[in-house]
C-alpha positions in Angstrom: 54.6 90.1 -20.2 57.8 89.5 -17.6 59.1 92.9 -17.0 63.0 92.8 -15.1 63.1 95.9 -13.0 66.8 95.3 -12.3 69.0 91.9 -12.5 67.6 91.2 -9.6 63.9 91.7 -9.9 61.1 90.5 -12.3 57.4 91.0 -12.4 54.7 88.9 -14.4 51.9 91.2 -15.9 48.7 89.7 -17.5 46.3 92.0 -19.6 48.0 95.0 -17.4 47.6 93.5 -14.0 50.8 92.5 -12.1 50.4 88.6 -10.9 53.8 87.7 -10.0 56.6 89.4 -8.5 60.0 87.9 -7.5 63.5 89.5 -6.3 66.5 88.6 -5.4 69.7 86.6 -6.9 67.6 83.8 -8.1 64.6 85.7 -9.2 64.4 84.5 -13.0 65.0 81.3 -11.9 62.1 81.6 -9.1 60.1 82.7 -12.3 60.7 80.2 -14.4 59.7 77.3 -11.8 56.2 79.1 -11.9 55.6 77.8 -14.9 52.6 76.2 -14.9 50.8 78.7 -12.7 51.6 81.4 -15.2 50.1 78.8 -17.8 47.3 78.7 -15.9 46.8 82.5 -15.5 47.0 83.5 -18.7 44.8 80.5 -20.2 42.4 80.7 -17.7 38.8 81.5 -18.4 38.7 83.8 -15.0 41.6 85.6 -16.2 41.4 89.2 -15.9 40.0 90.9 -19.2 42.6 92.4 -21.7 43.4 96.0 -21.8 41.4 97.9 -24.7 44.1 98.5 -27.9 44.8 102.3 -28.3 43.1 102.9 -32.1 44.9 102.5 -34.9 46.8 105.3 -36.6 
């Protein structure tokens, strides 16, 4: 999940964790050449667990 704070900031959260932050003018830009690292992180076997599901209503 990329949340954007702000124009100016974005954070990258796997499974509820935050992994990546980045501010400033170019900060989606900044995210987007982290490409391959957030590849990595979220097809990782040593990636953090995911979050339980709330039940079903």
């Amino acid at each position: 999940m990329v949340h954007r704070a702000d124009p100016d900031e974005w954070c990258v959260i796997v499974n509820g964790l935050q992994v990546l932050a980045f501010s400033g003018p170019s900060a989606w830009a900044k995210a987007l050449s982290h490409k391959a690292e957030l590849l990595e992180l979220l097809t990782s076997p040593d990636a953090p667990p995911a979050a339980p599901r709330p039940p079903a209503r």
